[in-house]
C-alpha positions as CSV (number, residue, x, y, z in Angstrom):
1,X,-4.7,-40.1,-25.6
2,X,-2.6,-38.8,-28.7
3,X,-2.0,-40.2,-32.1
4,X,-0.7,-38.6,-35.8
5,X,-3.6,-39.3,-37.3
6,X,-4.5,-36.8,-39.8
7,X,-8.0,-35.5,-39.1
8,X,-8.2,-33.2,-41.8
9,X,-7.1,-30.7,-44.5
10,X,-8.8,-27.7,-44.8
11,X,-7.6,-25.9,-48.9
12,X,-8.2,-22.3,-49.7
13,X,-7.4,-21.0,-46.2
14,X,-6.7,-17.0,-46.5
15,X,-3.9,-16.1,-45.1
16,X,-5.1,-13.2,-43.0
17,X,-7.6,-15.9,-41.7
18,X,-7.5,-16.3,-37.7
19,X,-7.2,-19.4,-35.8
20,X,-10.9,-18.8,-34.9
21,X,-11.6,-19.1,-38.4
22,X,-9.9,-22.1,-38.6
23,X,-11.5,-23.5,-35.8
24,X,-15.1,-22.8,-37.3
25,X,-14.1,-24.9,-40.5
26,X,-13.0,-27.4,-38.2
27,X,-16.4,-27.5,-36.6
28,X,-18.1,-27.9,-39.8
29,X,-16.3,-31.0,-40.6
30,X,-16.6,-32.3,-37.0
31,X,-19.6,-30.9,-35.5
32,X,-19.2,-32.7,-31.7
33,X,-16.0,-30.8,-31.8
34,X,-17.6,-27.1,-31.4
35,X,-14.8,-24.4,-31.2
36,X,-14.9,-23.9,-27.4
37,X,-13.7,-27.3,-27.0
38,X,-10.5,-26.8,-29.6
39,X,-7.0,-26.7,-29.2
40,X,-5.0,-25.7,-31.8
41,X,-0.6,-25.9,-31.7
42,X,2.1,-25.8,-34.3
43,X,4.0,-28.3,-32.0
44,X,2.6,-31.1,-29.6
45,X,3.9,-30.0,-26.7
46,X,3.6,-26.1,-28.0
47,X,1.8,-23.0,-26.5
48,X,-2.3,-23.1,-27.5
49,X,-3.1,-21.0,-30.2
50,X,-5.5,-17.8,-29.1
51,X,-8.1,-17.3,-31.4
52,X,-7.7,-13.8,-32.6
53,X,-4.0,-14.8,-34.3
54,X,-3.8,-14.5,-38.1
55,X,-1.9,-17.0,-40.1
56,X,-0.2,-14.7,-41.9
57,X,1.9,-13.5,-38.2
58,X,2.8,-17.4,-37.3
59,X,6.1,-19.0,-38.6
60,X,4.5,-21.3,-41.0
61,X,5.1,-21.1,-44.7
62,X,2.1,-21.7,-47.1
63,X,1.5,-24.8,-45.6
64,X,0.9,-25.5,-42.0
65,X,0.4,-28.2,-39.8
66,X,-1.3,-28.0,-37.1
67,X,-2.1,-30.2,-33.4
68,X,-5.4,-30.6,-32.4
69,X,-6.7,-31.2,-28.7
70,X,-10.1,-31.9,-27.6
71,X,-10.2,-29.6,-24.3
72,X,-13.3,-31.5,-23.1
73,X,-17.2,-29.8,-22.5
74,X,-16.8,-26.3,-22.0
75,X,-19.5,-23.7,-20.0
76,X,-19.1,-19.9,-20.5
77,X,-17.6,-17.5,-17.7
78,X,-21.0,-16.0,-16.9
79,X,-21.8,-19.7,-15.6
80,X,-18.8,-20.4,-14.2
81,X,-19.1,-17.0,-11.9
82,X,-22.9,-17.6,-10.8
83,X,-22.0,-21.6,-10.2
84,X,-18.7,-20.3,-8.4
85,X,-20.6,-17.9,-6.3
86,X,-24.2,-19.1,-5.6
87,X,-22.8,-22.0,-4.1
88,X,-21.1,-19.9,-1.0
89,X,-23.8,-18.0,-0.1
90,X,-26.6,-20.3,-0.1
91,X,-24.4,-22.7,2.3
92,X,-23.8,-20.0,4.7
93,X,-27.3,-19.3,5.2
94,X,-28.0,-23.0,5.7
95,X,-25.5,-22.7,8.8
96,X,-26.5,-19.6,10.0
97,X,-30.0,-20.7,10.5
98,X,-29.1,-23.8,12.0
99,X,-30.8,-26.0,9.5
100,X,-31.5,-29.7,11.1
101,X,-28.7,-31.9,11.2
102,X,-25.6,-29.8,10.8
103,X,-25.5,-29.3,14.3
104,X,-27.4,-31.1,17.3
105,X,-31.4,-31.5,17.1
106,X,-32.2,-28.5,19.7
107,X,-30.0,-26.8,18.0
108,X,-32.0,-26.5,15.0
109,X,-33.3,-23.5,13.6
110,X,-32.0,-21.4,16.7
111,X,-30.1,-18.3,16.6
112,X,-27.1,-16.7,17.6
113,X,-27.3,-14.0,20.7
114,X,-23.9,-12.9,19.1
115,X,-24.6,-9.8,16.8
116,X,-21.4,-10.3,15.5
117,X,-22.5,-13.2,14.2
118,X,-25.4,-11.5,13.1
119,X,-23.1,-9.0,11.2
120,X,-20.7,-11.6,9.6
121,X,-24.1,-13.4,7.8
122,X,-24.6,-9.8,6.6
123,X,-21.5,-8.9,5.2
124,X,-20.9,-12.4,3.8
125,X,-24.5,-12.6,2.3
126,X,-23.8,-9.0,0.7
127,X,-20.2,-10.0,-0.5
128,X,-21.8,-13.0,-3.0
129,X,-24.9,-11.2,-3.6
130,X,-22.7,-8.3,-5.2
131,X,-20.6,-10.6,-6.7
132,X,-24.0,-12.4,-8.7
133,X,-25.0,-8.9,-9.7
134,X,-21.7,-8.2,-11.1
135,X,-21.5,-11.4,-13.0
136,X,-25.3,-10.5,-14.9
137,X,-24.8,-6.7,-15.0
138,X,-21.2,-5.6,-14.7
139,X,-18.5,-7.9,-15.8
140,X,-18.0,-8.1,-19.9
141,X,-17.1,-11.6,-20.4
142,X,-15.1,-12.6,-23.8
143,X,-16.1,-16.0,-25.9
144,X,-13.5,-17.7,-23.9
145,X,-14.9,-20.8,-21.6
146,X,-13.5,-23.0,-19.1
147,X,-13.3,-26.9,-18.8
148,X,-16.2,-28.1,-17.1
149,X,-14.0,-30.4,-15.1
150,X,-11.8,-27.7,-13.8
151,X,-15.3,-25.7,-12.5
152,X,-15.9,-28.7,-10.8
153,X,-12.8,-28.1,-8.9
154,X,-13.0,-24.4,-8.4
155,X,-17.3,-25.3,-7.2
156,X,-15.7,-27.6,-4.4
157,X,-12.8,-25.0,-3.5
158,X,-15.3,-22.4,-2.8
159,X,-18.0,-24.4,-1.8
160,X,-16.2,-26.1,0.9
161,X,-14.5,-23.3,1.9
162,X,-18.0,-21.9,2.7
163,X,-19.4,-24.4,4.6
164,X,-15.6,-24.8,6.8
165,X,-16.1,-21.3,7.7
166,X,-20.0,-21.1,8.1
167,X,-19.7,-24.3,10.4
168,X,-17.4,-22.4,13.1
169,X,-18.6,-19.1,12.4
170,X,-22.9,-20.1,13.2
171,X,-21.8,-23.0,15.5
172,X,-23.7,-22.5,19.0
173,X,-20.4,-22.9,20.9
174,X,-18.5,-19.6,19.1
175,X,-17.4,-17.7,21.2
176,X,-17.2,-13.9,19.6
177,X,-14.3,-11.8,19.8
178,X,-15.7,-9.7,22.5
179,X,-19.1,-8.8,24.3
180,X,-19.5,-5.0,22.2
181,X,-19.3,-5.6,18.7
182,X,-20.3,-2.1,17.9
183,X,-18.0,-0.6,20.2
184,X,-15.1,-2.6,20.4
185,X,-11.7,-1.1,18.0
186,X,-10.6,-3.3,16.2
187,X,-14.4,-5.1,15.2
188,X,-15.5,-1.6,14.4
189,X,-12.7,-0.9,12.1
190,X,-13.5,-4.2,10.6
191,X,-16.9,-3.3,9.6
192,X,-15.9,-0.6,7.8
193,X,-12.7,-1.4,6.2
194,X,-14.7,-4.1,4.9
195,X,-17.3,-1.5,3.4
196,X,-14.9,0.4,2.1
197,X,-13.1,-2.9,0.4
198,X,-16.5,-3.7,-0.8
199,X,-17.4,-0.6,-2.8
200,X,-13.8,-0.3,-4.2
201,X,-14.0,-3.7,-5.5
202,X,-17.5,-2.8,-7.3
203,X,-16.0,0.5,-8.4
204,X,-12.7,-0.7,-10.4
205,X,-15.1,-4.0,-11.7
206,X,-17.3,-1.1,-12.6
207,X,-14.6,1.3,-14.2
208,X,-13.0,-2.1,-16.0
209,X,-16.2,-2.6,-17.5
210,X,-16.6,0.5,-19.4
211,X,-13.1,0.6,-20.2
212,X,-13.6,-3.0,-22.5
213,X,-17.1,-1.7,-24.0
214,X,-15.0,1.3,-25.5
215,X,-13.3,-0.3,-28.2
216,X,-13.5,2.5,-30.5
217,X,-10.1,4.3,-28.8
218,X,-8.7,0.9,-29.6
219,X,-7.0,-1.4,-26.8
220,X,-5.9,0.8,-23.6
221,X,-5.2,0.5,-19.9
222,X,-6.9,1.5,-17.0
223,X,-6.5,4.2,-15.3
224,X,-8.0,6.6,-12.4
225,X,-10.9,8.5,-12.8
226,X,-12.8,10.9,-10.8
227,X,-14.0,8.1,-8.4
228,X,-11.6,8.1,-5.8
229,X,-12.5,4.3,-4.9
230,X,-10.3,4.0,-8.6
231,X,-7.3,6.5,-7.9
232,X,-5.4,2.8,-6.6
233,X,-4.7,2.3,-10.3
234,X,-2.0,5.0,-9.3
235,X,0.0,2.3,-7.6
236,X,-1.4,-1.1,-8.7
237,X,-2.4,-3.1,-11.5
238,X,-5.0,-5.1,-10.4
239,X,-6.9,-3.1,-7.2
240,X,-10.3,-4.8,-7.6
241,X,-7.9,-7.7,-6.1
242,X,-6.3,-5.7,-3.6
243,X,-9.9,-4.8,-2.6
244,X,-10.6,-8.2,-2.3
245,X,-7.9,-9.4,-0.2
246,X,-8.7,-6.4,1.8
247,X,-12.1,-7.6,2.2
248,X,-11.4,-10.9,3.6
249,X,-8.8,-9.8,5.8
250,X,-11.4,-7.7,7.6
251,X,-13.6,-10.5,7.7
252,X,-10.5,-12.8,9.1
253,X,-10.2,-9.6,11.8
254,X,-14.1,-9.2,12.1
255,X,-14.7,-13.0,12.9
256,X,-11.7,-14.3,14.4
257,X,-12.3,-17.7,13.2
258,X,-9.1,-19.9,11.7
259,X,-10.7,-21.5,8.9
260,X,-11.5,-17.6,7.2
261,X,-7.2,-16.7,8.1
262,X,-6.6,-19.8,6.1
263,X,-9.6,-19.1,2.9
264,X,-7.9,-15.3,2.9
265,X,-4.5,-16.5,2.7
266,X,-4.6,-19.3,0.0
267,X,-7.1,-16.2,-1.8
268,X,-3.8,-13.6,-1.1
269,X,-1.7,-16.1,-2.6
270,X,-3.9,-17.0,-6.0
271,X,-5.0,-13.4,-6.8
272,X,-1.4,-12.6,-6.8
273,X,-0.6,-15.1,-9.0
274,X,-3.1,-13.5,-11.4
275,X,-2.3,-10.1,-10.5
276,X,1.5,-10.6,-11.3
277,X,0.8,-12.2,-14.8
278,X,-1.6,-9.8,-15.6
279,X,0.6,-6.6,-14.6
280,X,3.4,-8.3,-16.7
281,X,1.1,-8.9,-19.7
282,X,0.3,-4.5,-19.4
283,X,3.9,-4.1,-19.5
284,X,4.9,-5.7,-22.3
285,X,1.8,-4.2,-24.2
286,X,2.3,-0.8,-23.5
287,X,5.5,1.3,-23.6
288,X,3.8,3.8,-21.9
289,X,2.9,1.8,-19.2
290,X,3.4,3.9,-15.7
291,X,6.4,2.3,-14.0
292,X,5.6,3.5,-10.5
293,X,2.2,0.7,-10.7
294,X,3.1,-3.2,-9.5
295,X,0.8,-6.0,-9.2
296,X,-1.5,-6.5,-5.9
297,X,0.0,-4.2,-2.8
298,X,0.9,-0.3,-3.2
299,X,4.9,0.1,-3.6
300,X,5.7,-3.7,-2.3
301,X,3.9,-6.4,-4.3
């Protein structure tokens, strides 16, 4: 619902004053309105206004009107990662052990003979468990928070995903790939393409990390170090996402099982999407940007 009604007008405003500021004397005058949930525009149907802008840069004169939106309740990123990913792995394990009433009554708290099904509860298990450790002890999350509607969605995306997969993967009937997991080529490689995926993956989160607790060099780039899990920043923007595809299409190889094709695919396709905007948004912030790098996949993508 929109209207023109005037909601407020805020005198003295400095004009090297950010929209942050702005928002927090907003807040004072409405306090169910807390700045997280704020949407500032010079136009209704303009771009939102990021908090760190100054006044001073926008094309406004010495007055300015501005659009306000109420975005809804908000929840930081560090919730929104352990509510994204606690979800996936505790629903696994309910399949795996064969909890009563997913599948038929003697069925029920039975085990696979399979060790590759063994081996995928391990690696999946291990996948969300690094990904919980990264979210408390790695990642450096900004103010920023996300619409508690839209984590909602992205709880029943990976949540359902989760239990599609875990459903065929622990079901009594799956049939494994082959009768040697350990021995067999393409299982084997798998494993530890998956391994390998997986410490990349912590290593760039890990380099990324340092790189935005060093502000005192000011804002730069990433770029390789002497961890040679890092030296894909030579070619990409964004390798903790070309380790994660990697890791999923290992598991896709490992398990064999559709529903895990179709959850690595739709992933391909979305981390893409963010590795494309995010390798554009590097270009246009640093001439120096190395041209050889693109998005996602060394030299193609």
């Amino acid at each position: 619902m929109s209207s023109r009604e005037q909601l407020c007008f805020l005198d003295k405003v400095e004009p090297h004053s950010t929209i942050g500021d702005i928002k927090s004397l907003f807040y004072k005058l409405y306090p169910r309105w807390y700045p997280a949930r704020q949407s500032l525009t010079l136009d209704p149907k303009g771009k939102f206004l990021r908090d760190e802008e100054i006044l001073q840069s926008l094309p406004v004169g010495t007055t300015a009107t501005m659009y306000f939106k109420d975005l809804g309740p908000q929840l930081g990123w560090t919730t929104v990662f352990f509510a994204e990913n606690i979800g996936p792995l505790l629903i696994y394990l309910l399949f795996y052990f064969r909890v009563p009433y997913i599948y038929s009554d003697r069925c029920a708290f039975t085990s696979s003979p399979h060790k590759v099904v063994t081996m995928a509860c391990v690696c999946h298990t291990f996948h969300y468990l690094k990904r919980l450790i990264e979210t408390i002890f790695v990642h450096r999350f900004s103010h920023g928070s996300m619409p508690l509607r839209t984590i909602v969605k992205n709880c029943l995306y990976y949540w359902g995903f989760s239990a599609w997969l875990a459903y065929y993967i622990n079901h009594p009937l799956y049939t494994p790939p082959c009768k040697s997991f350990y021995f067999h080529p393409s299982l084997a490689c798998s494993r530890f393409l998956l391994q390998i995926c997986e410490m990349g993956n912590f290593s760039i989160h890990l380099s990324l990390s340092h790189l935005r607790g060093d502000r005192s060099r000011g804002r730069r780039f990433p770029v390789p170090s002497k961890n040679p899990f890092t030296w894909l920043f030579f070619f990409v923007s964004c390798p903790n996402h070309t380790y994660e595809v990697g890791t999923w299409v290992s598991f896709s190889i490992m398990t064999q099982c559709l529903p895990v094709a179709v959850f690595t695919v739709l992933g391909f396709i979305q981390m893409t999407v963010w590795a494309k905007g995010k390798h554009r948004a590097y270009v246009r912030e640093f001439k120096d940007y190395p041209a050889v790098r693109v998005a996602i996949i060394p030299l193609i993508l």
